[in-house]
PQR file of N, CA, C, O and H, with PARSE charges and radii, in Angstrom:
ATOM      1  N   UNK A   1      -7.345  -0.644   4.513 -0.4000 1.5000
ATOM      2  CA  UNK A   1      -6.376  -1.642   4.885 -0.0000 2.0000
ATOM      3  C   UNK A   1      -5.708  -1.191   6.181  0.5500 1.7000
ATOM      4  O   UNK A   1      -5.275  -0.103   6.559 -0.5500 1.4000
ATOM      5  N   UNK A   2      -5.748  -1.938   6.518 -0.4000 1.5000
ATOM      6  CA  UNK A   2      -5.030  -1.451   8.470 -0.0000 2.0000
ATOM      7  C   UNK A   2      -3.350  -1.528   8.102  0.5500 1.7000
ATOM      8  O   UNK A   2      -2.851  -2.191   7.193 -0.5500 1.4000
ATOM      9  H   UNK A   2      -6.100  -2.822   6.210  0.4000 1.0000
ATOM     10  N   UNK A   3      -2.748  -0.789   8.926 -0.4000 1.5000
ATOM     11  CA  UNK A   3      -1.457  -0.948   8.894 -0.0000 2.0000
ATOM     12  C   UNK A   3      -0.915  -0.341   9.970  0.5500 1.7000
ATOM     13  O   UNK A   3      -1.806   0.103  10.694 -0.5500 1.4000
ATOM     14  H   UNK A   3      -3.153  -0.250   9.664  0.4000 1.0000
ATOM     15  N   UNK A   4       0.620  -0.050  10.549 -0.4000 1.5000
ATOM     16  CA  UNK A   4       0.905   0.025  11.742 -0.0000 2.0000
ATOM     17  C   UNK A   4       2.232   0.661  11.375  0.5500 1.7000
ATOM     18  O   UNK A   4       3.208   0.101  10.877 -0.5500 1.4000
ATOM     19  H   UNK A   4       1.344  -0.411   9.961  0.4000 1.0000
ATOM     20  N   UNK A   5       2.066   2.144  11.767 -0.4000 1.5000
ATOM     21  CA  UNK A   5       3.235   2.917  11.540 -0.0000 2.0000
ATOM     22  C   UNK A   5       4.313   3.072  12.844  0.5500 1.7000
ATOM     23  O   UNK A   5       4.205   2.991  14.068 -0.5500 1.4000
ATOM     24  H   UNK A   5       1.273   2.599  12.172  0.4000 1.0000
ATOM     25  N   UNK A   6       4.998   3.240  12.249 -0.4000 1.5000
ATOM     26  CA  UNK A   6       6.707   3.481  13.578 -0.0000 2.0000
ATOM     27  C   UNK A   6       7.515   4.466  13.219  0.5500 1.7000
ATOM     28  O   UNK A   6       7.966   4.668  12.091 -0.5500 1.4000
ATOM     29  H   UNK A   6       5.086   3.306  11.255  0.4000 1.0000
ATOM     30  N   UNK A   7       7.696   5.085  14.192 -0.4000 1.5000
ATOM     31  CA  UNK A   7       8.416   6.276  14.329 -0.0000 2.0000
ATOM     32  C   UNK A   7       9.806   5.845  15.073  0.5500 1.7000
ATOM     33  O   UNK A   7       9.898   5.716  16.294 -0.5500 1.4000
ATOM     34  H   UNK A   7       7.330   4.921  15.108  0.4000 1.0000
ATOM     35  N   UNK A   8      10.875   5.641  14.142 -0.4000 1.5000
ATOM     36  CA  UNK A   8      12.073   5.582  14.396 -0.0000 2.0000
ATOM     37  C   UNK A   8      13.093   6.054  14.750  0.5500 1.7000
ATOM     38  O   UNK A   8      14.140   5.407  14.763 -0.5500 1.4000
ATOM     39  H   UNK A   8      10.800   5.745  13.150  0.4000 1.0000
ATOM     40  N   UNK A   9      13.005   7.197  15.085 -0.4000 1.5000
ATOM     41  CA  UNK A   9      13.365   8.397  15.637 -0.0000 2.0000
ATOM     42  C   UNK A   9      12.974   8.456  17.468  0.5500 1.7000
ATOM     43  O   UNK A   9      13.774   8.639  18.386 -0.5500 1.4000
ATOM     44  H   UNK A   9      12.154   7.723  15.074  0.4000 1.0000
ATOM     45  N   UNK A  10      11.433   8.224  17.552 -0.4000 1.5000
ATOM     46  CA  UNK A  10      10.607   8.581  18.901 -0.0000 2.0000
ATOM     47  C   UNK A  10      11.000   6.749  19.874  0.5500 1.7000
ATOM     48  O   UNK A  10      11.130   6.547  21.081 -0.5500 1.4000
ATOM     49  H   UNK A  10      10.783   8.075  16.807  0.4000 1.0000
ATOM     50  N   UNK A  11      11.063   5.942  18.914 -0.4000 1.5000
ATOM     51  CA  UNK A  11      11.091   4.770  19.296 -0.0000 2.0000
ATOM     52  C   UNK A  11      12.651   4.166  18.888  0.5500 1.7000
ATOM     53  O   UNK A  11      13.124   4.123  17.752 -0.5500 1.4000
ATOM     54  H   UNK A  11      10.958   6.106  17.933  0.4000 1.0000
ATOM     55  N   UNK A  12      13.282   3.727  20.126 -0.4000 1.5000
ATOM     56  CA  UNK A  12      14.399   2.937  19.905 -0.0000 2.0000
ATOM     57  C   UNK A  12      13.597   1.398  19.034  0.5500 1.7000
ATOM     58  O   UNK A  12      13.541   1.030  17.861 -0.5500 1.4000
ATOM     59  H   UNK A  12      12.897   3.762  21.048  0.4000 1.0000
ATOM     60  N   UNK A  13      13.080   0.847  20.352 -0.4000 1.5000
ATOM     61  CA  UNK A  13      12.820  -0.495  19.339 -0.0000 2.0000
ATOM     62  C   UNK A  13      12.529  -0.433  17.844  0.5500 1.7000
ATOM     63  O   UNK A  13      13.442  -0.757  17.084 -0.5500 1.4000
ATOM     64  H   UNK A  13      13.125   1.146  21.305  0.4000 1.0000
ATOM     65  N   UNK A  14      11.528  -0.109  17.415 -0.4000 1.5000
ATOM     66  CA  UNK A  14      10.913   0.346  15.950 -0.0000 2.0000
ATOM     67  C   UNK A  14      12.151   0.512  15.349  0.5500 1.7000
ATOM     68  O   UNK A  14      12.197  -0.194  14.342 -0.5500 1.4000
ATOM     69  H   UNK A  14      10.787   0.153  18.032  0.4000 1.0000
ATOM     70  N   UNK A  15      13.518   1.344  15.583 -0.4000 1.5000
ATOM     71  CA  UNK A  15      14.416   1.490  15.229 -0.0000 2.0000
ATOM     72  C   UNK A  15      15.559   0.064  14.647  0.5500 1.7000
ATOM     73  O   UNK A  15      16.181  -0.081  13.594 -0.5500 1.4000
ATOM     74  H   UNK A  15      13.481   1.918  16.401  0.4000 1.0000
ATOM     75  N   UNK A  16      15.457  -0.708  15.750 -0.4000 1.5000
ATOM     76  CA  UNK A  16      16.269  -2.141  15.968 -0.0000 2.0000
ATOM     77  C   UNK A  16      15.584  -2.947  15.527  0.5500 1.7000
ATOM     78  O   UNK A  16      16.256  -3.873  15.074 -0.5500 1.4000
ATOM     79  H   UNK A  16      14.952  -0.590  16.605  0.4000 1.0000
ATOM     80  N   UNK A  17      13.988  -3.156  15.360 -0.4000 1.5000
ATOM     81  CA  UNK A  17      13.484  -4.021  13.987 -0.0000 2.0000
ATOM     82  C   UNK A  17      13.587  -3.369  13.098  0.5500 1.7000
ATOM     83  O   UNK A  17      13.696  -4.284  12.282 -0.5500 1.4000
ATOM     84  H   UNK A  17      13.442  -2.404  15.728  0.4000 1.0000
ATOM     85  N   UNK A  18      13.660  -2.375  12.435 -0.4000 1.5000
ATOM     86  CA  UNK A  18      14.021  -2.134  11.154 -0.0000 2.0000
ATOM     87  C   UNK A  18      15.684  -2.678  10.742  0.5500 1.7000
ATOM     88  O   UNK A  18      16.070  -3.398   9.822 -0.5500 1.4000
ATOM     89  H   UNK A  18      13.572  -1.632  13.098  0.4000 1.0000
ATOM     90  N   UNK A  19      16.276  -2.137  11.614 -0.4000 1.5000
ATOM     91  CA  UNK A  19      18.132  -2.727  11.238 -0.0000 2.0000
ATOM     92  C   UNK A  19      18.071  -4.612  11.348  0.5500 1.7000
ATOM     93  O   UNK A  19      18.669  -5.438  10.658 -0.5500 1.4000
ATOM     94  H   UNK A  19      15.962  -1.552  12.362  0.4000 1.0000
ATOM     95  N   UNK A  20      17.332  -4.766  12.225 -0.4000 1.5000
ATOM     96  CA  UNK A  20      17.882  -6.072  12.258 -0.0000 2.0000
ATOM     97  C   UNK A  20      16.887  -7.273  12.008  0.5500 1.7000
ATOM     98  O   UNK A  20      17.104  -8.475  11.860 -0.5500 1.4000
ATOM     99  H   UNK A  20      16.846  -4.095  12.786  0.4000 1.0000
ATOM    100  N   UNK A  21      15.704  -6.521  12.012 -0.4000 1.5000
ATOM    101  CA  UNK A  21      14.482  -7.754  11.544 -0.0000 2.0000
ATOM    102  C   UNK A  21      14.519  -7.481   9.935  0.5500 1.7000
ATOM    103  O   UNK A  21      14.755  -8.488   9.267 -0.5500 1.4000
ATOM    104  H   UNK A  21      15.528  -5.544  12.133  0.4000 1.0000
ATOM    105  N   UNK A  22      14.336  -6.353   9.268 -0.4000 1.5000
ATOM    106  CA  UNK A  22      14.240  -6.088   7.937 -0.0000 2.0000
ATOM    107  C   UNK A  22      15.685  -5.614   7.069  0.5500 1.7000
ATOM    108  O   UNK A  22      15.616  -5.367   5.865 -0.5500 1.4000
ATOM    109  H   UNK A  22      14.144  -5.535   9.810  0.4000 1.0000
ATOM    110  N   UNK A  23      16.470  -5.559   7.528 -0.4000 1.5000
ATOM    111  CA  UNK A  23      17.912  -5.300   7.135 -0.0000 2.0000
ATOM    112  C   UNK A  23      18.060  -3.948   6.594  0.5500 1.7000
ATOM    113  O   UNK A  23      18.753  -3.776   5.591 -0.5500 1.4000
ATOM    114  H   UNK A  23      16.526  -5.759   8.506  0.4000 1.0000
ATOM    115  N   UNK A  24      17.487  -3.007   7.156 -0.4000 1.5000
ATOM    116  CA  UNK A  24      17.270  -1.984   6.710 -0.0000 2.0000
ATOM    117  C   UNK A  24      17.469  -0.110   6.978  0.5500 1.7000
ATOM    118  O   UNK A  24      16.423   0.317   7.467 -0.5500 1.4000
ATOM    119  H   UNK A  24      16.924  -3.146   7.970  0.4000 1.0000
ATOM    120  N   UNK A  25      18.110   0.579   6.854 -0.4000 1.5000
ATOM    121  CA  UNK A  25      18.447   1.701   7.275 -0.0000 2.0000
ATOM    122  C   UNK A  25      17.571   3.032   6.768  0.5500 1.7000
ATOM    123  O   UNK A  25      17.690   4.172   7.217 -0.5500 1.4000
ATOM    124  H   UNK A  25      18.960   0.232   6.457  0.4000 1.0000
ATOM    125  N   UNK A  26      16.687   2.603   5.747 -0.4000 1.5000
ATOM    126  CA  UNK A  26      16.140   3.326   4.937 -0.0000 2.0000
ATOM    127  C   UNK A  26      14.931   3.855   5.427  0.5500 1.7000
ATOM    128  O   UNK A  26      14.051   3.248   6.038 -0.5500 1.4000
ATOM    129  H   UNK A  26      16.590   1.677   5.382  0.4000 1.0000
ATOM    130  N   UNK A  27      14.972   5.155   5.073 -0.4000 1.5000
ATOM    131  CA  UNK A  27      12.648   5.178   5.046 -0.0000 2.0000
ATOM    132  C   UNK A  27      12.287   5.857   3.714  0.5500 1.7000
ATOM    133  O   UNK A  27      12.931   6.816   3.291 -0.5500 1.4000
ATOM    134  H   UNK A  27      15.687   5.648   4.577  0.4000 1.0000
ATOM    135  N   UNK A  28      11.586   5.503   3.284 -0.4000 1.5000
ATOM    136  CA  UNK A  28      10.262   4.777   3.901 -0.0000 2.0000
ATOM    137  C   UNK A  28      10.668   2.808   3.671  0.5500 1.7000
ATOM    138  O   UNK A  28      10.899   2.282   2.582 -0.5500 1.4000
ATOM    139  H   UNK A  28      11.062   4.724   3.628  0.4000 1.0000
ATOM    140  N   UNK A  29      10.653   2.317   4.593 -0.4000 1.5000
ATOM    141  CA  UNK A  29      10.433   0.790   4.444 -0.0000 2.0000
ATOM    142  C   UNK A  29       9.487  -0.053   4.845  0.5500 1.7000
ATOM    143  O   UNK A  29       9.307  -0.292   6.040 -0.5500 1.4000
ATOM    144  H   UNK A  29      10.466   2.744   5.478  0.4000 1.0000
ATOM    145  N   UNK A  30       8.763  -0.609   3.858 -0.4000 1.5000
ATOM    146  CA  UNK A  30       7.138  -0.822   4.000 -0.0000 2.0000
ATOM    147  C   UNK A  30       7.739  -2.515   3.817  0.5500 1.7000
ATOM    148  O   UNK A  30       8.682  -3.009   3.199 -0.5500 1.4000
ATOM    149  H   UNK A  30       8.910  -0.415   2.888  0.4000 1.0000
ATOM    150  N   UNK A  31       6.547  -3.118   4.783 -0.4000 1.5000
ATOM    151  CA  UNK A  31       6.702  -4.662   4.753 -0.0000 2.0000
ATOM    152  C   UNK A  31       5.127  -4.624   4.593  0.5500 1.7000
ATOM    153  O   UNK A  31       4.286  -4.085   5.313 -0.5500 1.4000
ATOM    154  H   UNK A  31       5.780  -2.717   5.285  0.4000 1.0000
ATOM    155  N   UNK A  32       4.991  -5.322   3.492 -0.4000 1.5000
ATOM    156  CA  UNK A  32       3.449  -6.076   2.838 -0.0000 2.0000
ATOM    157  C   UNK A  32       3.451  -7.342   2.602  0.5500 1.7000
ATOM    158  O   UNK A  32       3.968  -7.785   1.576 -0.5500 1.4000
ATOM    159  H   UNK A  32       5.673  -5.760   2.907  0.4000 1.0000
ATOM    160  N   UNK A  33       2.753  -8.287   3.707 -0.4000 1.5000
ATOM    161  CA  UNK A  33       2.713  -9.723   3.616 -0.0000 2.0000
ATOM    162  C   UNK A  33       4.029  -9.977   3.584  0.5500 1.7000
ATOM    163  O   UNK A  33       4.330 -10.519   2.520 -0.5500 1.4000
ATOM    164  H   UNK A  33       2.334  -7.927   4.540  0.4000 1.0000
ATOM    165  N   UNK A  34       5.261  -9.754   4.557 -0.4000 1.5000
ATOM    166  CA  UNK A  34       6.799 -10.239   4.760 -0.0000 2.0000
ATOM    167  C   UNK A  34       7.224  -9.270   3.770  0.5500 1.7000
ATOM    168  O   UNK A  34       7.941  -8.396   4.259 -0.5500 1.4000
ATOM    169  H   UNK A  34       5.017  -9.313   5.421  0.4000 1.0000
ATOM    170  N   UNK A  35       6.975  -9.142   2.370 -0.4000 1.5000
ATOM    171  CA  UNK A  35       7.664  -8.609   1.386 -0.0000 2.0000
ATOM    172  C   UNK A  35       8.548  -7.110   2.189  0.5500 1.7000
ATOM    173  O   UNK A  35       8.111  -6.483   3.154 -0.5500 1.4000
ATOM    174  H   UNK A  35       6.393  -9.851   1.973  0.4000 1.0000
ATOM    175  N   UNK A  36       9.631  -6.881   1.575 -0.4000 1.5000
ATOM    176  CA  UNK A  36      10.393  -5.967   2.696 -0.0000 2.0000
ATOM    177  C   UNK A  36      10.770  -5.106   1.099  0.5500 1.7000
ATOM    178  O   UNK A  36      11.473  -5.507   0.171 -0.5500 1.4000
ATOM    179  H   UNK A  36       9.986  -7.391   0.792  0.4000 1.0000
ATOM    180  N   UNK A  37       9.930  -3.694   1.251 -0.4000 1.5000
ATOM    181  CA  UNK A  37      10.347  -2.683  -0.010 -0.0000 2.0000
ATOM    182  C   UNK A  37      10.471  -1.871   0.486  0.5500 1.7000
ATOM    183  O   UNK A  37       9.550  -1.249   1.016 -0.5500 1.4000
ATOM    184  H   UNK A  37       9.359  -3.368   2.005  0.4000 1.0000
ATOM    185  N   UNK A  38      12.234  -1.399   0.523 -0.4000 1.5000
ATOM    186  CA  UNK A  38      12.670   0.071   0.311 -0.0000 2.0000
ATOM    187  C   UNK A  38      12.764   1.141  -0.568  0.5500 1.7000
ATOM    188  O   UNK A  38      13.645   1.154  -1.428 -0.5500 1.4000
ATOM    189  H   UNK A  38      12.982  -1.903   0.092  0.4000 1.0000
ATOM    190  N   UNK A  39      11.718   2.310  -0.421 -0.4000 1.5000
ATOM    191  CA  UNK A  39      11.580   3.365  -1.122 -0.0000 2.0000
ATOM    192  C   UNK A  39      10.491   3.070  -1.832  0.5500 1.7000
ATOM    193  O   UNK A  39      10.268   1.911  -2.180 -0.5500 1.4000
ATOM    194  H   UNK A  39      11.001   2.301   0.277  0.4000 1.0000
ATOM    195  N   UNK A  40       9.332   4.520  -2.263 -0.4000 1.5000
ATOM    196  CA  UNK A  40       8.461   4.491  -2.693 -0.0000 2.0000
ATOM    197  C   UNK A  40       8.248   4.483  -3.748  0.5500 1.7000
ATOM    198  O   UNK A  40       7.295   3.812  -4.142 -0.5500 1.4000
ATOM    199  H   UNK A  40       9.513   5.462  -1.980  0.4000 1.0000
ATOM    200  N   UNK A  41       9.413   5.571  -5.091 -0.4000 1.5000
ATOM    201  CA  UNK A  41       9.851   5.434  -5.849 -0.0000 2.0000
ATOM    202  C   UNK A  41      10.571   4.039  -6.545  0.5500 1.7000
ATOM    203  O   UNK A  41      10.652   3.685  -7.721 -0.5500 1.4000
ATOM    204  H   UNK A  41      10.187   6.116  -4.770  0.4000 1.0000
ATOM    205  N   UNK A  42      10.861   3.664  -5.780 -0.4000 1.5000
ATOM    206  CA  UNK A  42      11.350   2.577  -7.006 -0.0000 2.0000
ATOM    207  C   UNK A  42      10.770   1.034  -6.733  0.5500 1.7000
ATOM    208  O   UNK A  42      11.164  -0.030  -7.210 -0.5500 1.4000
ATOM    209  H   UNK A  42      10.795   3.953  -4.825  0.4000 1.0000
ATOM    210  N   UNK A  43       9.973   1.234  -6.038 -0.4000 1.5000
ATOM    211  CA  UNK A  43       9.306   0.289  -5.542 -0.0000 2.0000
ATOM    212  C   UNK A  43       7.692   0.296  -6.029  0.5500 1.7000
ATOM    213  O   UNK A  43       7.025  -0.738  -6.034 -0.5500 1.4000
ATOM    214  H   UNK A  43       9.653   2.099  -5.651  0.4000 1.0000
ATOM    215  N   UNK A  44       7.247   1.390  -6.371 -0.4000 1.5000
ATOM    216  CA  UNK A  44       5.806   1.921  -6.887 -0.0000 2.0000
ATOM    217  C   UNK A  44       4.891   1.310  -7.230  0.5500 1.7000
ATOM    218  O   UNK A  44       3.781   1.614  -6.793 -0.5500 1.4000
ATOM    219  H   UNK A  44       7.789   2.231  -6.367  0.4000 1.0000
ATOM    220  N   UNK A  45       5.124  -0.245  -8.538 -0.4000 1.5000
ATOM    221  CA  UNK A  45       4.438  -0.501  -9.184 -0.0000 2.0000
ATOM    222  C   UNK A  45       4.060  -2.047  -8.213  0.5500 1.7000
ATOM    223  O   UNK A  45       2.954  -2.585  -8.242 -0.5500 1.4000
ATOM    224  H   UNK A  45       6.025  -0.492  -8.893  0.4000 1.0000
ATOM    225  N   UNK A  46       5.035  -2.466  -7.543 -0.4000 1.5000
ATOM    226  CA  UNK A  46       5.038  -3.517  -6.919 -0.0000 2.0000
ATOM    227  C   UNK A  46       4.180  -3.445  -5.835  0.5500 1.7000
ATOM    228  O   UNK A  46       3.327  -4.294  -5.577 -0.5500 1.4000
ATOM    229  H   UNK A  46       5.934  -2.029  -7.519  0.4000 1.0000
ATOM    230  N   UNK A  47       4.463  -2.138  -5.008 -0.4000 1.5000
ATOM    231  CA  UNK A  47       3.832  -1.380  -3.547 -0.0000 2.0000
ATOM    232  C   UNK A  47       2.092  -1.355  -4.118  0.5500 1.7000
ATOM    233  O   UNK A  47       1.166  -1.433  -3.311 -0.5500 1.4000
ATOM    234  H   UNK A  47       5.157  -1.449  -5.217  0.4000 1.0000
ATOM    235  N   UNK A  48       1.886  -1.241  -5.542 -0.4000 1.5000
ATOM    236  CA  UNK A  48       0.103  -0.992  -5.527 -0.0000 2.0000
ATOM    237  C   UNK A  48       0.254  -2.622  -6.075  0.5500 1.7000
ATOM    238  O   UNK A  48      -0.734  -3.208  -5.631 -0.5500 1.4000
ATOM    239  H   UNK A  48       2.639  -1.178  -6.198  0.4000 1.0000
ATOM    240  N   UNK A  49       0.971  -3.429  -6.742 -0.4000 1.5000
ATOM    241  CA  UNK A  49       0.416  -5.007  -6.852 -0.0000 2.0000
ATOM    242  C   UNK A  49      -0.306  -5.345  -5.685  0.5500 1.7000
ATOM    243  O   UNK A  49      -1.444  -5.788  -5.529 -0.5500 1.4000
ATOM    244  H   UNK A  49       1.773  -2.953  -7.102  0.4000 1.0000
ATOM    245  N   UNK A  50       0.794  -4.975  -4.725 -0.4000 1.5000
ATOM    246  CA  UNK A  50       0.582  -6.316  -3.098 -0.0000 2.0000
ATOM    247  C   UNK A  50      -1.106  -5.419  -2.432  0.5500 1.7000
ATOM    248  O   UNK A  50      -1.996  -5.801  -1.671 -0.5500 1.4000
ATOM    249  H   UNK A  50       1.718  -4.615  -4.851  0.4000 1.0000
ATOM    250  N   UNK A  51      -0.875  -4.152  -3.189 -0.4000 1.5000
ATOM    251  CA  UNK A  51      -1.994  -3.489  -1.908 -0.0000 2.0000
ATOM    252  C   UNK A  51      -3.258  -3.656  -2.957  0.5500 1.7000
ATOM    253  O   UNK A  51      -4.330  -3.593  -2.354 -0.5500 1.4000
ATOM    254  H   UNK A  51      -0.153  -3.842  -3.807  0.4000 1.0000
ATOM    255  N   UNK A  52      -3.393  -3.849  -4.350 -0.4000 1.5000
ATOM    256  CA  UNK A  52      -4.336  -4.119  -4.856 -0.0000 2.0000
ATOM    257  C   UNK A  52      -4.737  -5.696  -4.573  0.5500 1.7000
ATOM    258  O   UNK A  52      -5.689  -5.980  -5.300 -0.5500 1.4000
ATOM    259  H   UNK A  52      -2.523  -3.900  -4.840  0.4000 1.0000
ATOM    260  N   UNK A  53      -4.432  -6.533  -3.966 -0.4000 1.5000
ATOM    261  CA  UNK A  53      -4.102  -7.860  -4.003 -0.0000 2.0000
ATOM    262  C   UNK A  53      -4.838  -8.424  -2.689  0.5500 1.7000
ATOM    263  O   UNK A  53      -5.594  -9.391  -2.584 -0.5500 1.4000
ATOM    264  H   UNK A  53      -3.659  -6.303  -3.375  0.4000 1.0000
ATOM    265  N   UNK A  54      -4.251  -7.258  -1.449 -0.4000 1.5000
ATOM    266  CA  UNK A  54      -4.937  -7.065  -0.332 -0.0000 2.0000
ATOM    267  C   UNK A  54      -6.385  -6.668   0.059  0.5500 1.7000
ATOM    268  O   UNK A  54      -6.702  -6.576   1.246 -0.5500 1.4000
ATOM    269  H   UNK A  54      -3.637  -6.473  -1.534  0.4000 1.0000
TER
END
C-alpha cells in the first residue's frame, strides 16, 4: 500500500497540515481514506479494518 510520510519536525508545512488540516498535535496521526486516527494504540483495531479494506 503506498503511503506518504512527514516529518514534522524537518518540515514546517507537514507541521501546519497536521494542526490545521487534521486538528491535530499528536504522532503518530495516520489519515486512511480522510479517516483522521490519533495513536496506534488505541486506534489498532480500526487502523488494520481500513488497511485490510485497502
Amino acid at each position: 500500500m503506498p503511503y506518504v510520510s512527514k516529518d514534522i519536525k524537518a518540515d514546517p508545512a507537514a507541521m501546519d497540515e497536521l494542526v490545521n488540516k487534521w486538528k491535530s498535535r499528536a504522532t503518530a496521526t495516520l489519515v486512511i481514506d480522510g479517516e483522521v486516527l490519533i495513536g496506534f494504540n488505541r486506534n489498532r483495531q480500526r487502523i488494520e479494518e481500513l488497511l485490510s479494506e485497502a
